[in-house]
FIVO-652650 format. One record per residue (C-alpha): residue number from 0; x negated, y negated, z. Coordinates in Angstrom, 2 decimals. Layout:
REM FIVO-652650
<node><nr>NUM</nr><x>X</x><y>Y</y><z>Z</z></node>
...
***
This chain:
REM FIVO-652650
<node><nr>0</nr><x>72.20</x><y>-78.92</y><z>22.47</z></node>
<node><nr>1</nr><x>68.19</x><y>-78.70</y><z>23.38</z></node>
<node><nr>2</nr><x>67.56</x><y>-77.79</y><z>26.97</z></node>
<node><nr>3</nr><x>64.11</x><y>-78.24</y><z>28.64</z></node>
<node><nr>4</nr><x>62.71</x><y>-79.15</y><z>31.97</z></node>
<node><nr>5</nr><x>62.43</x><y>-82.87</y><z>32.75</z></node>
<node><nr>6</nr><x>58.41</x><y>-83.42</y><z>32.87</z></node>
<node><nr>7</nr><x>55.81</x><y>-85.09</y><z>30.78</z></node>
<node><nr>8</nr><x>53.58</x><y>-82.86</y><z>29.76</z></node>
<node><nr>9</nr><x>49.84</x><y>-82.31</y><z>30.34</z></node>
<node><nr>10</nr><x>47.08</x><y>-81.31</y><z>28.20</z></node>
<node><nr>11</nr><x>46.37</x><y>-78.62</y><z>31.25</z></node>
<node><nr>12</nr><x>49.76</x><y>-77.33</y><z>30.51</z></node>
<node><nr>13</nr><x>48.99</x><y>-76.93</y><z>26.61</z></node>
<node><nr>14</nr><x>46.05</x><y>-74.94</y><z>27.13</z></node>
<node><nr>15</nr><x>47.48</x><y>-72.73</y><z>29.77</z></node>
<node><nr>16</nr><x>50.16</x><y>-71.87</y><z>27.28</z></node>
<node><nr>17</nr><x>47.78</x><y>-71.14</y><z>24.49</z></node>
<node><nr>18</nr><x>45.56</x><y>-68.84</y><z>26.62</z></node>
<node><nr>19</nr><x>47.56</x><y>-65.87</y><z>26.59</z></node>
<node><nr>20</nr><x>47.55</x><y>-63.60</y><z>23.54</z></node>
<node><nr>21</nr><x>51.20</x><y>-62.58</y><z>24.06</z></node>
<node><nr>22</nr><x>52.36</x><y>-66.26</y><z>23.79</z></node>
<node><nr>23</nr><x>50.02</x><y>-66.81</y><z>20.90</z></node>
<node><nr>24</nr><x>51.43</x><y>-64.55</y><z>18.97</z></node>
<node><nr>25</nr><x>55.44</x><y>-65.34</y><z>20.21</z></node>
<node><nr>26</nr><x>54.32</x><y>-68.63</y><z>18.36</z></node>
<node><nr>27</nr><x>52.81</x><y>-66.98</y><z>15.28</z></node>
<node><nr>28</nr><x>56.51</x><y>-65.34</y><z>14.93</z></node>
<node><nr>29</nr><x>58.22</x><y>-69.02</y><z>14.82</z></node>
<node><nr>30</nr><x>55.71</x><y>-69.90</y><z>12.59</z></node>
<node><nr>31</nr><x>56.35</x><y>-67.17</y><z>10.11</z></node>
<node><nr>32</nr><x>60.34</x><y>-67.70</y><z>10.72</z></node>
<node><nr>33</nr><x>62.08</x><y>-70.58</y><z>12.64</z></node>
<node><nr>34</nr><x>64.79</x><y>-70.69</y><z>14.54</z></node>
<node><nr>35</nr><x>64.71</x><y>-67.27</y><z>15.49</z></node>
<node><nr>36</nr><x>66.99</x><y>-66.03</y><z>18.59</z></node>
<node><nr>37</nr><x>65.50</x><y>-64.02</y><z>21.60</z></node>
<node><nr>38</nr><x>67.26</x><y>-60.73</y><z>20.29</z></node>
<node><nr>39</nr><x>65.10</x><y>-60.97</y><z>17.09</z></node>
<node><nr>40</nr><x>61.98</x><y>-62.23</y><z>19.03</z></node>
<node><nr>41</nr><x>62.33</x><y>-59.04</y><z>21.44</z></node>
<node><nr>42</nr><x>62.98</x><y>-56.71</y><z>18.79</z></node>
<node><nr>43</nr><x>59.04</x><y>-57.43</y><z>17.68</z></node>
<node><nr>44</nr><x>57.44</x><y>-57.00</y><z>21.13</z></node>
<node><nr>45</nr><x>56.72</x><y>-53.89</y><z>22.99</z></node>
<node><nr>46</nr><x>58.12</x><y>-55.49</y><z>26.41</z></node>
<node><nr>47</nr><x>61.20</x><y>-55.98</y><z>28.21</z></node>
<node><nr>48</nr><x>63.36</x><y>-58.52</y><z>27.35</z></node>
<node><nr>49</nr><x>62.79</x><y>-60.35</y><z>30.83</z></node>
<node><nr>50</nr><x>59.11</x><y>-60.46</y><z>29.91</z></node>
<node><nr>51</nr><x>59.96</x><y>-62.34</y><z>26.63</z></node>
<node><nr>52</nr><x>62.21</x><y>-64.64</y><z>28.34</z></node>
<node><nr>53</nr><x>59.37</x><y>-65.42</y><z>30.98</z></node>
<node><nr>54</nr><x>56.52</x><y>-66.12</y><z>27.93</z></node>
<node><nr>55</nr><x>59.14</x><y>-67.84</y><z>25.86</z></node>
<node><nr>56</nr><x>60.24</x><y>-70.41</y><z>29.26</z></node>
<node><nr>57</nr><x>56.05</x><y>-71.25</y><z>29.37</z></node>
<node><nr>58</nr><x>55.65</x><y>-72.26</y><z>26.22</z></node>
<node><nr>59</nr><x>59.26</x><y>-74.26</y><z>26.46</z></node>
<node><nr>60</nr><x>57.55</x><y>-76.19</y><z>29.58</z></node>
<node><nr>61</nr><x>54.24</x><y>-76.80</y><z>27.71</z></node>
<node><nr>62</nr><x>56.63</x><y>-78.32</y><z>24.91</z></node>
<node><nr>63</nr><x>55.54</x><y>-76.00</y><z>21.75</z></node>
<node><nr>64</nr><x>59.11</x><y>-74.92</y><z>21.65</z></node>
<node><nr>65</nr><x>62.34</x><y>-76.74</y><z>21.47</z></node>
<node><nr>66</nr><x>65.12</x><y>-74.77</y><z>21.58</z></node>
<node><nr>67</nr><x>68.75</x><y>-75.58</y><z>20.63</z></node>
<node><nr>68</nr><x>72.62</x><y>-73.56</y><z>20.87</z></node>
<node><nr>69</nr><x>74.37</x><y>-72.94</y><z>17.63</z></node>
<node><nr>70</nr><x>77.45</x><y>-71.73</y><z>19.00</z></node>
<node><nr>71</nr><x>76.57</x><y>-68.48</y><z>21.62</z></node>
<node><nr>72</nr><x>73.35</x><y>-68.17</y><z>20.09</z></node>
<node><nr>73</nr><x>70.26</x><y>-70.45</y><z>21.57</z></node>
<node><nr>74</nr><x>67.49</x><y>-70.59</y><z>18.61</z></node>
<node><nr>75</nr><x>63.67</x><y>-71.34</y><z>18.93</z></node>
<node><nr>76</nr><x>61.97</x><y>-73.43</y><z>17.16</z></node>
<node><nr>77</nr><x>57.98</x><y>-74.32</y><z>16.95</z></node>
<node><nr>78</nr><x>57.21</x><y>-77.74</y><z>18.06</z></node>
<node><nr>79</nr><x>53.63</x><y>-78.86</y><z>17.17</z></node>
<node><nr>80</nr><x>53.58</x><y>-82.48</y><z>18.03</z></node>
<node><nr>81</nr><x>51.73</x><y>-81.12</y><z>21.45</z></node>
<node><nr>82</nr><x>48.85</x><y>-79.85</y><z>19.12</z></node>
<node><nr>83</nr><x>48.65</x><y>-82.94</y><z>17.52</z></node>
<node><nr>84</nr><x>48.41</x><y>-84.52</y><z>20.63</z></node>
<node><nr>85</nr><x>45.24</x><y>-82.27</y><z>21.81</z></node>
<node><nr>86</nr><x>44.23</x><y>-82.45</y><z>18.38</z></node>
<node><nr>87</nr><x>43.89</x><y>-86.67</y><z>18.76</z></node>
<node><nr>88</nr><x>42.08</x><y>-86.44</y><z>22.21</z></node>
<node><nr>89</nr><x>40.10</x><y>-83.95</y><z>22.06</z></node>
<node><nr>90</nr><x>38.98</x><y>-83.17</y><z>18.25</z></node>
<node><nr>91</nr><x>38.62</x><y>-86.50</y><z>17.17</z></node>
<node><nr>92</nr><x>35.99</x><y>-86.41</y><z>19.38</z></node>
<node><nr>93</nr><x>33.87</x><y>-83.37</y><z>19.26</z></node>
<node><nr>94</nr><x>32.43</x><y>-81.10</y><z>16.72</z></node>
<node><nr>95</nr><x>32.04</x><y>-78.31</y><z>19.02</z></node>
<node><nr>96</nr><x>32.88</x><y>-74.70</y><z>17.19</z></node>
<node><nr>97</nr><x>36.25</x><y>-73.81</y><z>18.96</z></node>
<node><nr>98</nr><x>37.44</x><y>-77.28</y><z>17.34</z></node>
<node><nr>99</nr><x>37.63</x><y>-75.18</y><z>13.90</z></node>
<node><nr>100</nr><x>39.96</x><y>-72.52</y><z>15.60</z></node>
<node><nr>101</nr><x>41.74</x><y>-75.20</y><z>16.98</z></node>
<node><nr>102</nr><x>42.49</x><y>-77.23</y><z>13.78</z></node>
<node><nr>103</nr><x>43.49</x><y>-74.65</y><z>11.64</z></node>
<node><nr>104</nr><x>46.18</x><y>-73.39</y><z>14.99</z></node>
<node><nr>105</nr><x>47.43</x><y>-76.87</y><z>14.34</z></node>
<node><nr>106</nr><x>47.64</x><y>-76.65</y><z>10.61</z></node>
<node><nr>107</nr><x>49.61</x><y>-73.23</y><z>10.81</z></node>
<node><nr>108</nr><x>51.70</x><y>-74.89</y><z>13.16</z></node>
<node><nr>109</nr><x>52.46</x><y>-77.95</y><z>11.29</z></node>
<node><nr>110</nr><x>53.47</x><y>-75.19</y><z>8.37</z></node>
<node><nr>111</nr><x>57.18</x><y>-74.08</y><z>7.49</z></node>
<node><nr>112</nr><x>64.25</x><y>-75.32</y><z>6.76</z></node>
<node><nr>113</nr><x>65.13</x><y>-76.95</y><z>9.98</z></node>
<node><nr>114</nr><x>62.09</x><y>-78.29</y><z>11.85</z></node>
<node><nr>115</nr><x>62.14</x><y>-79.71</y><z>15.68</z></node>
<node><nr>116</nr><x>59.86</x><y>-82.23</y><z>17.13</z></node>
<node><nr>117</nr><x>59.75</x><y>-83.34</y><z>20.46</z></node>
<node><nr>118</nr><x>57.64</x><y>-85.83</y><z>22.73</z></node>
<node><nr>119</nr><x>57.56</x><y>-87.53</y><z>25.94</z></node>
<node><nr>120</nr><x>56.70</x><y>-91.55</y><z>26.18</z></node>
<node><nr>121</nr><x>55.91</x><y>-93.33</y><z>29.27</z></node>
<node><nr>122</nr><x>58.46</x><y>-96.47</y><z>27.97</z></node>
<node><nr>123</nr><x>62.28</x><y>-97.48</y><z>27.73</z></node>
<node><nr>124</nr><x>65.02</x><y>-96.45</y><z>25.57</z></node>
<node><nr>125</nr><x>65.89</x><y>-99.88</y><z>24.48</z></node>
<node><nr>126</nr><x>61.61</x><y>-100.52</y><z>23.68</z></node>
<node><nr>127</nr><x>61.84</x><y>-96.81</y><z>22.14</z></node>
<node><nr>128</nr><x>64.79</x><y>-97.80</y><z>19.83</z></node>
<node><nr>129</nr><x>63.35</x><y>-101.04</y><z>18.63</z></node>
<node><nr>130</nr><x>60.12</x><y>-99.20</y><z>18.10</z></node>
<node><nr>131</nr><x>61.98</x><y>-96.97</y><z>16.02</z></node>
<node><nr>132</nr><x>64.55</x><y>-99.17</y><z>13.71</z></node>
<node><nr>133</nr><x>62.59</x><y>-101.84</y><z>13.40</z></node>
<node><nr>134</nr><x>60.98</x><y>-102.29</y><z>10.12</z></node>
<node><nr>135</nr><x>57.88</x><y>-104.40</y><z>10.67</z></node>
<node><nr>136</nr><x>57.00</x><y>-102.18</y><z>13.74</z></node>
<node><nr>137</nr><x>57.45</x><y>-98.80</y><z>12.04</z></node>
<node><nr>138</nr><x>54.46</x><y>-100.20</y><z>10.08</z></node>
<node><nr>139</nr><x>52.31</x><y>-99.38</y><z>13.12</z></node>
<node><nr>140</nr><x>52.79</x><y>-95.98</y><z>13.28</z></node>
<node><nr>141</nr><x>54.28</x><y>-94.76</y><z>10.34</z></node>
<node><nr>142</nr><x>50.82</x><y>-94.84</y><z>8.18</z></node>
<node><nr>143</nr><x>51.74</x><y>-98.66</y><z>7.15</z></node>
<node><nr>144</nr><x>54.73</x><y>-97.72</y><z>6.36</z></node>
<node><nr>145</nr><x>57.74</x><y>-100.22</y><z>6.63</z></node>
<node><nr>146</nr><x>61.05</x><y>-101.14</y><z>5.19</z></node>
<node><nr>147</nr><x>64.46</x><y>-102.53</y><z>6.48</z></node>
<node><nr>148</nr><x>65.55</x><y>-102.71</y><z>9.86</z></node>
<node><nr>149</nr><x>68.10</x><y>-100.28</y><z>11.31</z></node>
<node><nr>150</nr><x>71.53</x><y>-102.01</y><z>10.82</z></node>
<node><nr>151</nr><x>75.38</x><y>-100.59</y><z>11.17</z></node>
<node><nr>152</nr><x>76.19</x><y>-97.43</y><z>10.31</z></node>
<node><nr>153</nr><x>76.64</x><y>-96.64</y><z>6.35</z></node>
<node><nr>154</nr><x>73.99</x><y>-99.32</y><z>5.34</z></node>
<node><nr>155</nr><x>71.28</x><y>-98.32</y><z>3.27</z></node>
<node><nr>156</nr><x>67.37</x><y>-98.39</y><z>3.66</z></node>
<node><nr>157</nr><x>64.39</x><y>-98.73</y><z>1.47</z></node>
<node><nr>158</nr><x>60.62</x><y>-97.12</y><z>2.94</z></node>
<node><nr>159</nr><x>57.94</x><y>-99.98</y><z>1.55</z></node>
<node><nr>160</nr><x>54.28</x><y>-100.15</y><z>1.53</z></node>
<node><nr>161</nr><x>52.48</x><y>-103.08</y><z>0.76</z></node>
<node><nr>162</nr><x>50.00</x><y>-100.97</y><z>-1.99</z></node>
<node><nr>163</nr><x>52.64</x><y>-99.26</y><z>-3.20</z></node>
<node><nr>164</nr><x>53.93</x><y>-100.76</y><z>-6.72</z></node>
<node><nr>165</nr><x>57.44</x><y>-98.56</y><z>-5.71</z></node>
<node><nr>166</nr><x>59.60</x><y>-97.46</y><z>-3.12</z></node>
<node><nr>167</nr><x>58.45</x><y>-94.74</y><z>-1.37</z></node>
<node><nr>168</nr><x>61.40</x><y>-93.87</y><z>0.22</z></node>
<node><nr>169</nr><x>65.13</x><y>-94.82</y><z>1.01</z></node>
<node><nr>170</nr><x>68.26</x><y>-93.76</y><z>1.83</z></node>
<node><nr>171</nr><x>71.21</x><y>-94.09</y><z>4.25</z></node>
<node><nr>172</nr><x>71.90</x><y>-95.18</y><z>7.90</z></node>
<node><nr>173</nr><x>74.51</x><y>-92.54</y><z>9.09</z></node>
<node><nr>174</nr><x>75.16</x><y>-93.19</y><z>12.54</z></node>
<node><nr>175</nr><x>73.55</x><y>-95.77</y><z>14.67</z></node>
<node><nr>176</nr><x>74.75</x><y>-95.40</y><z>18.58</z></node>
<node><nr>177</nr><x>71.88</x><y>-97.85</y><z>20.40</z></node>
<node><nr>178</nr><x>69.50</x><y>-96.43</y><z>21.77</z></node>
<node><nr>179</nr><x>70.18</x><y>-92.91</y><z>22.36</z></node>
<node><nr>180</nr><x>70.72</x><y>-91.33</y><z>18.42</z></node>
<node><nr>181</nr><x>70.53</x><y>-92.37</y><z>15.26</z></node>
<node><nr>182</nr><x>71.12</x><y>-89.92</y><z>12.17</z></node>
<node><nr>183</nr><x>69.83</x><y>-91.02</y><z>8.53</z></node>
<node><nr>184</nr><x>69.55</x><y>-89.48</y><z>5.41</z></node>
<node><nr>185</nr><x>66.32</x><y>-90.20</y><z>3.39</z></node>
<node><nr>186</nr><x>65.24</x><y>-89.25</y><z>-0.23</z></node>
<node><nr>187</nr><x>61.59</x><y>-89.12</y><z>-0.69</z></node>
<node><nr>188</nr><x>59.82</x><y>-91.17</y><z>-3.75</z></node>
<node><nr>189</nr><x>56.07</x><y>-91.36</y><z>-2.52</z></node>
<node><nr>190</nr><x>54.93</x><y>-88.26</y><z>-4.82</z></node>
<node><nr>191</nr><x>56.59</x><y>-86.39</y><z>-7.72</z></node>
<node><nr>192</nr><x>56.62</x><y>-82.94</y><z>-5.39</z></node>
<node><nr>193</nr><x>58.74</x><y>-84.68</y><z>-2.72</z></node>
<node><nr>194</nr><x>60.99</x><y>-86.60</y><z>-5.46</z></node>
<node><nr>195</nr><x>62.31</x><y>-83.19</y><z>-6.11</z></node>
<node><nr>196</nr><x>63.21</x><y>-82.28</y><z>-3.15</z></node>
<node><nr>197</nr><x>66.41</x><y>-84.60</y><z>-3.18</z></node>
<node><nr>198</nr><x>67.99</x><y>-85.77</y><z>-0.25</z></node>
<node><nr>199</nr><x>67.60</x><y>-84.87</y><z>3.32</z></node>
<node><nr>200</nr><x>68.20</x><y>-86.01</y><z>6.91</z></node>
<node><nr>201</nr><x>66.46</x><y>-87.09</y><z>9.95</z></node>
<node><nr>202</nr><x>68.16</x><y>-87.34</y><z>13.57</z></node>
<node><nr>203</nr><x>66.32</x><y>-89.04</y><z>16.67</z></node>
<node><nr>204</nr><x>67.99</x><y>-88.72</y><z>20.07</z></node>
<node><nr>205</nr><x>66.64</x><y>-90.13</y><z>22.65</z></node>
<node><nr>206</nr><x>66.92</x><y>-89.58</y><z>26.67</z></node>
<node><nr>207</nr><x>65.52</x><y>-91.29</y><z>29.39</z></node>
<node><nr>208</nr><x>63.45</x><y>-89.38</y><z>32.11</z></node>
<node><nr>209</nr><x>62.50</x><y>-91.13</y><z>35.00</z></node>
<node><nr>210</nr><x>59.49</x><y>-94.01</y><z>34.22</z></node>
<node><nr>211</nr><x>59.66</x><y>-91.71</y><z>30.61</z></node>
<node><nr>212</nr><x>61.86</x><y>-90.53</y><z>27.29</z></node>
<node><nr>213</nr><x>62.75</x><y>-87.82</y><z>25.93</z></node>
<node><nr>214</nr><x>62.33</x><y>-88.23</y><z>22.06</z></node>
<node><nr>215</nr><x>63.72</x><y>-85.33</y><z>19.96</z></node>
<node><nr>216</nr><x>63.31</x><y>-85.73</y><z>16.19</z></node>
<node><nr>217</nr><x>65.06</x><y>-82.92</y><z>14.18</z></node>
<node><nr>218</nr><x>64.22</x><y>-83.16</y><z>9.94</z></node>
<node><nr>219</nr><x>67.10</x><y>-80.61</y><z>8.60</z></node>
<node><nr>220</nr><x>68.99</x><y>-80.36</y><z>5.60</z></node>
<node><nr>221</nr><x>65.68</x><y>-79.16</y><z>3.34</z></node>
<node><nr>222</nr><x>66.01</x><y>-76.68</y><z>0.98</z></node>
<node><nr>223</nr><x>64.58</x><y>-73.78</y><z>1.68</z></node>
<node><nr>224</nr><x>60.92</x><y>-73.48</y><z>1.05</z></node>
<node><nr>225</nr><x>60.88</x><y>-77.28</y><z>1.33</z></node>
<node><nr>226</nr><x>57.30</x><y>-79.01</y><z>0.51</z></node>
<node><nr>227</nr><x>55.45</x><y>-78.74</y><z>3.55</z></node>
<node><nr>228</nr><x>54.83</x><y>-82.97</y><z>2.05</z></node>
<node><nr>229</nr><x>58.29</x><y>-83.57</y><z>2.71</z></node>
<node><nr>230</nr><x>58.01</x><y>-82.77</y><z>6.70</z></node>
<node><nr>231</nr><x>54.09</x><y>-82.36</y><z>7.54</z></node>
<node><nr>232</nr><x>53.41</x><y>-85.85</y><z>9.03</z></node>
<node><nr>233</nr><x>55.99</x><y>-85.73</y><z>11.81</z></node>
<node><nr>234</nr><x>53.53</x><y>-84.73</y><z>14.60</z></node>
<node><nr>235</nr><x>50.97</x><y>-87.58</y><z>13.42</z></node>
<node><nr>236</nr><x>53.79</x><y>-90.24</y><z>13.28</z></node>
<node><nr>237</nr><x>55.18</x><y>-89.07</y><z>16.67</z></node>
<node><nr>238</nr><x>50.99</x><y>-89.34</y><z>18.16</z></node>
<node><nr>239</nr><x>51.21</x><y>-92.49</y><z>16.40</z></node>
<node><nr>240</nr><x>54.57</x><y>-93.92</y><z>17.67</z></node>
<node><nr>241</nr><x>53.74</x><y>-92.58</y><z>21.27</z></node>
<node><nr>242</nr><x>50.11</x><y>-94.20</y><z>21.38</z></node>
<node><nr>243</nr><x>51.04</x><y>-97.58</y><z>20.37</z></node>
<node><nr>244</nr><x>54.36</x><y>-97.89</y><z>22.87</z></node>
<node><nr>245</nr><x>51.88</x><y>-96.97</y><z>25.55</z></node>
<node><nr>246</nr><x>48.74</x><y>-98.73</y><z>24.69</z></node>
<node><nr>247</nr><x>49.83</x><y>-101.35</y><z>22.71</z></node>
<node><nr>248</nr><x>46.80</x><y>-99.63</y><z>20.48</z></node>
<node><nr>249</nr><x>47.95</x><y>-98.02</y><z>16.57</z></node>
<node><nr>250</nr><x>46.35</x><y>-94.25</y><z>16.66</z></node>
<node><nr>251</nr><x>43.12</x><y>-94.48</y><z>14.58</z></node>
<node><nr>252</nr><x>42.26</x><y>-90.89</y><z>13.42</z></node>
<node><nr>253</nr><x>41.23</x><y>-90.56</y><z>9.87</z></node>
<node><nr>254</nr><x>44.46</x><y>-89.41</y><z>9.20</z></node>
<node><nr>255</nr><x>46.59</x><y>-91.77</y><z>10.72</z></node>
<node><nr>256</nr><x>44.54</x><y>-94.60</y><z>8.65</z></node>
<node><nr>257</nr><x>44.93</x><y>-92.83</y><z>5.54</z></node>
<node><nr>258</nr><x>46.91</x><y>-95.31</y><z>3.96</z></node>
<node><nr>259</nr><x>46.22</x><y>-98.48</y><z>5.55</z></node>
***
């Protein structure tokens, strides 16, 4: 279960979360290990455990961390689709010199076998589930990627492109429950360092908040050590889906046009 507050985030938020050193380096921990519990975060800090708890709740509210219960334990987890999101706005933009510290916070971020993602969009569950399963609209978003629409559960998938000579992707539809989760497994085929990866799976749950949803994507089930290939384009994809749902506009940084 994944608690946070029920807010769209701003970019003032972000930043505010970033600025302090303490917080920095809370995330520089996830980054180095995931999923890590607030015992093992305190045990690395010279402060009380309160003062963890109060750092850790910021950065929950500025959505860079998404945490979830595994029984009695509640584990953290790095979310960067927020620094992809400043990353889009602001860097696209601007070649001033903090833009170099910025990127490569993002890059560290996007790094390391369970990873979290999670972003708010200003739409409907029903338009944010068609957005998602539909085949000729993932192409919009997904770096002109497309394939077969979502159907039942336990039918299968294929990932297409049309400059691909192959598949570069496919796999299985394991539950479909309209429009709040859908859980698929996916083998990877668009480079010989993902093919070996073998199979792994991909949840999206979805809740609504207010005018908003909630859109949690969790990519778990990867070996350990996984190629950062495998998982590394989740935050642009997210950018990608959340831009075009609410400006009808596909995301146009380099790297979202990489393979169109």
């Amino acid at each position: 279960m994944t608690r946070k507050s029920h807010k769209v985030v701003g970019v003032d938020t972000v930043f505010k979360a970033l600025s302090d050193p303490t917080r920095r380096s809370l995330l520089d921990e996830l980054f180095r290990e995931d999923g890590q519990t607030l015992s093992a975060l305190e045990a690395r800090f010279e402060m009380t455990r309160f003062g963890v708890m109060k750092h850790l709740a910021l950065l929950e509210e500025a959505g860079l961390v998404v945490t979830r219960r595994r029984g009695r334990e509640k584990l953290h987890f790095l979310n960067p689709v927020p620094i992809r999101l400043v990353h889009d706005r602001w860097v696209s933009k601007y070649a001033e010199p903090w833009v170099a510290g910025l990127s490569d916070l993002k890059q560290r971020l996007e790094s390391p076998m369970e990873k979290c993602y999670e972003i708010y969009i200003r739409t409907t569950p029903e338009r944010l589930w068609e957005a998602i399963t539909d085949g000729e609209i993932r192409r919009k978003y997904r770096f002109g990627v497309g394939g077969d629409t979502v159907a039942e559960a336990g039918s299968r998938f294929e990932m297409r492109h049309p400059a691909a000579d192959g598949l570069l992707g496919e796999g299985e539809n394991v539950e479909v429950d309209p429009p709040r989760r859908l859980v698929q497994t996916m083998v990877a085929l668009w480079s010989d360092e993902v093919k070996r990866e073998g199979t792994s799976r991909v949840t999206w749950e979805i809740e609504p908040v207010g005018d908003s949803c909630r859109l949690i994507v969790t990519h778990d089930e990867m070996r350990e050590g996984a190629s950062g290939e495998l998982y590394g384009g989740w935050p642009m994809i997210l950018s990608g889906l959340k831009t075009w749902l609410e400006t009808g506009e596909p995301l146009t940084t380099p790297g979202s046009l990489r393979y169109t």
